[in-house]
N, C-alpha and C positions, 0 to 999 in steps of 0.2 A: 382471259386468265382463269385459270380451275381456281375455286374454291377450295381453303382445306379439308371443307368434307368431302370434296369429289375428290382431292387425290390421295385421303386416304382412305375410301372406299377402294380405288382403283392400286391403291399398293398392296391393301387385305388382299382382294380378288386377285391381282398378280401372283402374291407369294404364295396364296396354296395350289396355285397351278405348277409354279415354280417347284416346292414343296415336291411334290406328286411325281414333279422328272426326275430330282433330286434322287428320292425316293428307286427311283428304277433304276439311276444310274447307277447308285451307291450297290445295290446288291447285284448285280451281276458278276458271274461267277470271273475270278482273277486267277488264272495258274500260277501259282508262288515257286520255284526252283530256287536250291539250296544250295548255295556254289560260296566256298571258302574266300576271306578278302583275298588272298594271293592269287587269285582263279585267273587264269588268262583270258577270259570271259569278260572278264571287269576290268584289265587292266594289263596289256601284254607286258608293257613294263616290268611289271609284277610278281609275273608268273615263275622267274627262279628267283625270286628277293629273301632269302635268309632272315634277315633286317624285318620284312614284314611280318612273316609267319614268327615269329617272336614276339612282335608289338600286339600282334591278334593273341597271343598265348599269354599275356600277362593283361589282356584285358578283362575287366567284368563279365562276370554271366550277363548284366544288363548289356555291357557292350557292345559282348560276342552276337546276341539275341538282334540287334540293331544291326550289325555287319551281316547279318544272314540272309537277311531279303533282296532279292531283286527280281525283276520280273524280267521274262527272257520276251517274251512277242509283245510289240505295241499296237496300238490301235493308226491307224492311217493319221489322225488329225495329231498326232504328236510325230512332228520332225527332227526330233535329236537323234543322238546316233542311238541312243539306249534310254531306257525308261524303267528307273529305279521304283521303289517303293520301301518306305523307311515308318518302321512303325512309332507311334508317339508312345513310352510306356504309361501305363496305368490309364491308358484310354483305349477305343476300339479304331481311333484313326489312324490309316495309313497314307503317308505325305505323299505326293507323286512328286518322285527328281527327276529331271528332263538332262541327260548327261549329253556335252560334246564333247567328245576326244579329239585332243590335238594331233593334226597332224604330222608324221615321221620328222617332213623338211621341219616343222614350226621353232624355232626355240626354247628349249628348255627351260623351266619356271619351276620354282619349288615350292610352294604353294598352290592348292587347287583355289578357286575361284567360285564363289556363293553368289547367285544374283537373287533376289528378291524385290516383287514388284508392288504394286502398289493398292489400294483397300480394293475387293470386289476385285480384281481381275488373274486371270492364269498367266501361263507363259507362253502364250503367243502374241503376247507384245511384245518380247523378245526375240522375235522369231518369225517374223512377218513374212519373207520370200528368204529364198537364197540371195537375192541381191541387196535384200533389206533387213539383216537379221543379227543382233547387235552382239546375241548369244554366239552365233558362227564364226563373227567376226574374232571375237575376244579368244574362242579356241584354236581360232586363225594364228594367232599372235602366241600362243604355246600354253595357254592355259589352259587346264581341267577347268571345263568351266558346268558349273550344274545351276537351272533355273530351278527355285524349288514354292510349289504350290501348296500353300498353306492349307489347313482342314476349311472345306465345303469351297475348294476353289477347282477348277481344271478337272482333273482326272483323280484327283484325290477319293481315298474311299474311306467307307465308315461300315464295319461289320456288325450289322446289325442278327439279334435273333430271329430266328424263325417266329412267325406266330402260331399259338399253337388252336388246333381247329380239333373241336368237342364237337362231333360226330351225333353222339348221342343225344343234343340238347334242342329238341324238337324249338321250332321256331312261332312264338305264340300265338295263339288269334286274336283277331280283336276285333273282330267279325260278332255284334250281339246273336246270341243267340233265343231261337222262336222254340218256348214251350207252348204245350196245350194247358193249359186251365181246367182241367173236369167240371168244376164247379160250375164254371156257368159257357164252357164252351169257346168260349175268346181264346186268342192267341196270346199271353204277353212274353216279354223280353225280359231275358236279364243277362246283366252285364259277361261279360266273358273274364275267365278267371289268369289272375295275373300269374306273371313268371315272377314271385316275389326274391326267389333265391337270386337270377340270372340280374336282376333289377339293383339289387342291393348291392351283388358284388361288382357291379360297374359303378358303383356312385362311390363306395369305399374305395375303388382302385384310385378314380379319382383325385381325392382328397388327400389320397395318401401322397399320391406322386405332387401333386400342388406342397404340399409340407414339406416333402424330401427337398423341391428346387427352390419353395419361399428363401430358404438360408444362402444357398449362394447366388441366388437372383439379384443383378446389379438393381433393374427395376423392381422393386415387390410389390410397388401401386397398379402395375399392370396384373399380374397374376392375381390381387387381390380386386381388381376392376373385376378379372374374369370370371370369377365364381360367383363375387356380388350381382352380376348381370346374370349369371345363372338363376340363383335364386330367384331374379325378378320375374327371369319368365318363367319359373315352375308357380310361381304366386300366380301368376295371371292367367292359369288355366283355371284356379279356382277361384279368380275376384268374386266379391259381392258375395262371398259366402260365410258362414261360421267357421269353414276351416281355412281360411289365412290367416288368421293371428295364432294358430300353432302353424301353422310353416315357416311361418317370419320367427316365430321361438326359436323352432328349428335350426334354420337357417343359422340364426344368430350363434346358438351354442357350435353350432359347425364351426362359423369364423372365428368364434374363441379357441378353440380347440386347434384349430391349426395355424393361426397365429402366435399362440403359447408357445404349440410345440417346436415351432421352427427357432432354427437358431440353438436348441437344445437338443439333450443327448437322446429325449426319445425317438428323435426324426432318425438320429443313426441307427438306433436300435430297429426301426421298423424292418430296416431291410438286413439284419442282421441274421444272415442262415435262417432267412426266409421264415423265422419266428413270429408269431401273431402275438405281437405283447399289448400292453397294455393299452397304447394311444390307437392301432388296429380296431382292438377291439372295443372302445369308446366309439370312434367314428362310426364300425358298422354296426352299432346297437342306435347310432344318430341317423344314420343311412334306411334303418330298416324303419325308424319309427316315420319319417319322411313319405317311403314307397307305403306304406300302412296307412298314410290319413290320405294319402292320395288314389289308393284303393278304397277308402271309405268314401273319398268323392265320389267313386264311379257308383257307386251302391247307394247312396243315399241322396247326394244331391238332385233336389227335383226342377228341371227337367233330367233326367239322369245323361250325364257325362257320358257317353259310351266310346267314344274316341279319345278319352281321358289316359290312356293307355299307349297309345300311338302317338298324340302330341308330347309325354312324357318323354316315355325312349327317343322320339327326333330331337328333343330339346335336350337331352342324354349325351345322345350320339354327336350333335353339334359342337358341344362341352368338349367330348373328348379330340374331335378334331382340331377346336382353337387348342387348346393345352398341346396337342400332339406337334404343331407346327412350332411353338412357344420353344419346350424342348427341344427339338428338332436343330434349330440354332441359338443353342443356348451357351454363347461362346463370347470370349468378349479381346479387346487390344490384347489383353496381359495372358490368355491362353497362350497366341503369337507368341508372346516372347517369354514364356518361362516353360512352356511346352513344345508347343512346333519349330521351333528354331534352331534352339538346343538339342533337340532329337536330330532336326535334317543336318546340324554342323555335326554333331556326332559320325551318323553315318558315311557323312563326303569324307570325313576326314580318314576313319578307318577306311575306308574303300580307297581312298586315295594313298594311304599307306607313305604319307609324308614324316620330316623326319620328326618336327617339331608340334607337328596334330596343330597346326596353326592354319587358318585360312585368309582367303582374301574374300573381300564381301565389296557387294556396290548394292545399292537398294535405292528404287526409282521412288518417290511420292513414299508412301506408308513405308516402303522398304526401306528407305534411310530412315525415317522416325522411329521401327526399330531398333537398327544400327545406333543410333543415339541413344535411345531406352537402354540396347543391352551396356553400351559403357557406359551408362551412369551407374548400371543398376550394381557393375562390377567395381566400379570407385567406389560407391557404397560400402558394399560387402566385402571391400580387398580383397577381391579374386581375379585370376587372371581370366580376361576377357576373349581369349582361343583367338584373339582379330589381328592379323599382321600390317593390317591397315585397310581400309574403309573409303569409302567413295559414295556420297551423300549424292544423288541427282536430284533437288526441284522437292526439297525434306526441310520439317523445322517443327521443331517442338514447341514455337511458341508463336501465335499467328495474331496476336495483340495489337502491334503496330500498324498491320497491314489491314489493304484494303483487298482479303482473298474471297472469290466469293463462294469458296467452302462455309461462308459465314450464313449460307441457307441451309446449313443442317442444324443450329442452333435450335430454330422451333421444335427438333427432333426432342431436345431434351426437356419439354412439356412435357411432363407425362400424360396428360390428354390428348395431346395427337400422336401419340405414340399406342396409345392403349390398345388398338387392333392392330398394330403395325407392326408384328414382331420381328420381320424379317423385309427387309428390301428391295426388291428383284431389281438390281441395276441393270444388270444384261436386258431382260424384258421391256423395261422404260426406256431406255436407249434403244434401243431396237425398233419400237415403236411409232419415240420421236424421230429419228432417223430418215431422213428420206434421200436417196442417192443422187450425187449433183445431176445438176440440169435439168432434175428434177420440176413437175409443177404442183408440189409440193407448198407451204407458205414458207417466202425466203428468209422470214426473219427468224424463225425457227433453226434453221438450217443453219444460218449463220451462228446462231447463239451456240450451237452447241460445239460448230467447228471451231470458236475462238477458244472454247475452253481444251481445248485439244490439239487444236496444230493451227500455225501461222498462215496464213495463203500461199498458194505454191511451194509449200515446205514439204507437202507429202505427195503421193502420185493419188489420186480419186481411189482408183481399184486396192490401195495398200487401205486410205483411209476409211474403205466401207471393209473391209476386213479387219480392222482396228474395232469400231463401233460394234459389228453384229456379232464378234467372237470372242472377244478379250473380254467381260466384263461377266461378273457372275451375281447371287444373291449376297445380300452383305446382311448380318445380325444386326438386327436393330440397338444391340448392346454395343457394337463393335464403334459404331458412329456416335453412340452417346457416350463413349470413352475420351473418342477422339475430339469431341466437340470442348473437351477439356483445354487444349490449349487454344481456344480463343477467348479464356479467362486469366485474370489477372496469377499468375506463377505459372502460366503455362501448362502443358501435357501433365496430368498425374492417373496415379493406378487407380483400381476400381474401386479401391474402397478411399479414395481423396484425400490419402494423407504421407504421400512419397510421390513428390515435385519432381519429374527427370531432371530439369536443367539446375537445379541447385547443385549438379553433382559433376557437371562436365565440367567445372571450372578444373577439377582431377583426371580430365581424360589422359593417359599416357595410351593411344593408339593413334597414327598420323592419318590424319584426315584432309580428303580432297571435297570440298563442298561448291556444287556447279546448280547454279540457277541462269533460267532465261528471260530475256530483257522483255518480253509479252506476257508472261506466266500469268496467265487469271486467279489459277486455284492457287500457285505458291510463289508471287510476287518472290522479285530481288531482296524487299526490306523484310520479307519476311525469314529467307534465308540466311541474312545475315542475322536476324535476331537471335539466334541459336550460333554462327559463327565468332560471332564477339564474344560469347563464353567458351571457347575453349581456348586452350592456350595457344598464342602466336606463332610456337615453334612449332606445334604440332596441327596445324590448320594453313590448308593454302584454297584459297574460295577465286571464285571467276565465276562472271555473268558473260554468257554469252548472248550475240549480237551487237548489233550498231545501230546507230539513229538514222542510218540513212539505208538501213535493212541491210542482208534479211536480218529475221526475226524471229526469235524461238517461244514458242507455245509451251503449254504440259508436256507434250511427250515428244515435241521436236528433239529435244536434245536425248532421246533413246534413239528414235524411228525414221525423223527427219531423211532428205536424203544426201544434206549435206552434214548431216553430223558425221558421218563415216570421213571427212576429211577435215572437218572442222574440233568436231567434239572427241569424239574415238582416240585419237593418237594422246590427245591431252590424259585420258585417265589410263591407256596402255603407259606414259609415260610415267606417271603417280607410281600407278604397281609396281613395275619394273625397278625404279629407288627403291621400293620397301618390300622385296621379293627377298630379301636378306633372310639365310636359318640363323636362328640366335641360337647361342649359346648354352 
């Protein structure tokens, strides 16, 4: 069994590797094409619809701006017929939707179809083969149906800036340098002279950006781990000497200063038209006095420090790395659902150019617990929730009763084993643990992980090693100490722990099909029903699939299975099909 420190040693070293693909993936160049929602491109239906180029004409500039994106060429590893891109406003993330258009013969449906899957993975769990592909099926049956991959999942991108590269800024030595002496002929040394400009404005950048994220950081004990560990090791290039009790001053006024200022108006102001006010300008007068006693180290300390300069900057550079990953995924449940979801229903809906801007949704694991998140959050707020009705697969906002053993992400919410861990790599660890049947591999391993996933002979081998090594991506360490929320008493709440989802479903008016399976490890029967018992009777119809005398449905049996296509499938094409109604 790994120790906590060895797996979270090995989740750090996973996710900056992780990090670093991410990193490449996200910036490669995307050709964006501009095509009207009425376009026959998007939608042959469409293309002479009166009725739509009207709805697109009294939509929002933010709307319209959301209707405009699609990308014409996909990449080989997305099998839809089309592959949308839908931007999030007021962020740089663009959602990847995986579109399948129904076929001529299929049925007509007036409603398009949302799928949404579950924490860490894309959409080819929906999409497994053409024989196994739950997304094909559903547009088999007449539905627009779109898979849509949340920010840092699938294909999704993030536009990031360019970095910008100062040419001019000679790269320092730290190389001592050998004078002559006249005096008496000897050679001696003296230290090599710092870059103190190049020094300070990395350690200011810093702090600045630690201040900006302290405020909406769910964790701030981590971010505040990371700088206090910084400190420690800038002390310990000069232990045992008269200058650590001003660095540890130092140090100190730094943490005041950016713990004040977080949470208050001068963190907004810092980055305010790129102005240098007031708390900027404290920091780097704290920054410079810091690089100053640690250039007096190298000059005066005897034996003289001369690589005092070099362990700085790597101890610098290391700094900015952790912070860089920290940000990086610095996103949590509640982005999901007041950001990415709302933008991706926007988009289907405009492109879909329906009558009532109503969709239909099913969401597998995380993807129903948003589905529940966004109807409470709209009985809350008495507003209409855009849902014609909903289909919860193996979801529950409240995992209290049950014996799930999602109940090993609990330690997560230590913030000591969290503290290096700011990001996940589920794909990577899975992949890892992984070993392909028949394998001689260890079999308990194997097993463990296939129970949490699919029943025995429920999947084909070649589906389920294309399950494990491609569906599963990095998840935010913020994202799982969200969720680790409802295996407390009131269940699922927001990031800031004072808005309960299920206090609110007892007001659901959207009709709900809630399907769990009779093996589920991660999302037990009884825990399915714990979220089913609050909503109302008339507006909820739940089924467990399987039998005591088998088969048997795992996690993701009842998406991928290969008897869910006659077993499970027909059951929620039935659901929709009732509640495919245009209201009024």
């Amino acid at each position: 069994m790994l120790l906590h420190a060895d797996a979270r040693a090995a989740l750090a070293a996973t996710a900056v590797a992780s990090t670093t693909f991410h990193r490449r993936h996200r910036t490669r160049p995307y050709n964006l094409l501009l095509f009207p929602v009425a376009s026959s491109r998007l939608d042959p239906s469409l293309s002479s619809s009166s009725s739509s180029s009207s709805s697109f004409s009294s939509c929002s500039p933010q709307e319209q701006a959301i209707a405009s994106f699609v990308k014409e060429e996909k990449p080989t590893i997305c099998t839809a017929d089309e592959l949308h891109y839908a931007p999030v406003p007021g962020t740089d993330w663009r959602l990847a939707l995986w579109r399948y258009t129904p076929p001529p013969e299929a049925p007509k449906r007036n409603h398009p179809l949302m799928l949404l899957s579950g924490v860490g993975t894309n959409a080819i769990g929906f999409d497994l083969s053409p024989a196994a592909s739950f997304a094909r099926h559903m547009s088999s049956q007449g539905f627009d149906t779109w898979v849509v991959e949340v920010r840092g999942a699938g294909l999704s991108v993030r536009n990031e800036p360019q970095p910008k590269v100062n040419e001019s800024v000679p790269t320092p030595s730290t190389n001592p340098i050998a004078i002559n002496d006249k005096s008496n002929g000897a050679m001696s040394v003296v230290a090599p002279a710092w870059d103190e400009m190049e020094l300070v404005t990395k350690l200011t950048d810093a702090f600045t950006r630690v201040a900006e994220t302290l405020t909406s950081y769910v964790n701030k004990s981590q971010l505040q781990g990371l700088y206090e560990k910084f400190f420690d090791q800038v002390a310990k290039l000069v232990e045992d000497t008269p200058l650590t009790k001003k660095l540890n001053d130092i140090a100190e006024r730094i943490s005041g200063l950016v713990e004040a200022g977080q949470g208050s108006a001068i963190t907004e102001q810092v980055v305010f038209k790129g102005e240098l006010l007031s708390y900027t300008i404290e920091v780097r007068d704290l920054s410079q006095k810091m690089v100053k006693v640690l250039e007096e180290g190298q000059k005066t300390v005897s034996p003289p420090l001369f690589d005092l300069q070099e362990k700085f900057s790597a101890t610098l550079e290391d700094f900015h790395r952790q912070l860089d990953l920290i940000l990086t995924y610095d996103w949590d449940f509640d982005h999901y659902l007041e950001e990415d979801i709302p933008a991706a229903m926007s988009y289907i809906s405009l492109h879909s150019g329906r009558k009532d801007g109503k969709l239909l949704a099913i969401g597998h694991s995380m993807g129903g617990i948003l589905l529940y998140a966004m109807v409470a959050k709209c009985c809350y707020e008495n507003v209409e929730p855009r849902l014609a009705a909903i289909v919860t697969i193996a979801s529950s906002v409240d995992y209290t009763t049950s014996n799930s053993s999602l109940k090993l992400l609990l330690p997560l919410a230590d913030p000591a084993q969290t503290l290096n861990v700011p990001a996940v790599p589920l794909g990577a660890l899975l992949s890892a643990a992984y070993r392909p049947y028949h394998s001689s591999g260890p079999p308990y391993l194997l097993s463990w992980l296939n129970e949490q996933i699919s029943c025995q002979d429920m999947m084909q081998p070649e589906l389920f090693s294309k399950l494990v090594l491609n569906n599963f991506c990095t998840v935010p360490a913020k994202v799982l100490l969200q969720l680790t929320t409802a295996f407390r008493d009131g269940g699922l709440r927001n990031r800031n722990g004072d808005f309960y989802f299920k206090e609110h479903l007892p007001n659901c008016n959207v009709p709900v099909l809630a399907l769990a399976g009779d093996r589920d490890l991660i999302c037990p029967p009884e825990a399915v029903y714990e979220t089913v018992k609050l909503l109302p009777q008339n507006m909820v119809t739940y089924k467990v699939f399987g039998k005591p005398e088998g088969p048997h449905y795992s996690h993701y049996d009842l998406v991928g299975s290969h008897l869910a296509v006659n077993e499970v499938y027909p059951c929620i094409v039935e659901f929709l099909t009732c509640h495919d109604g245009v209201s009024s």
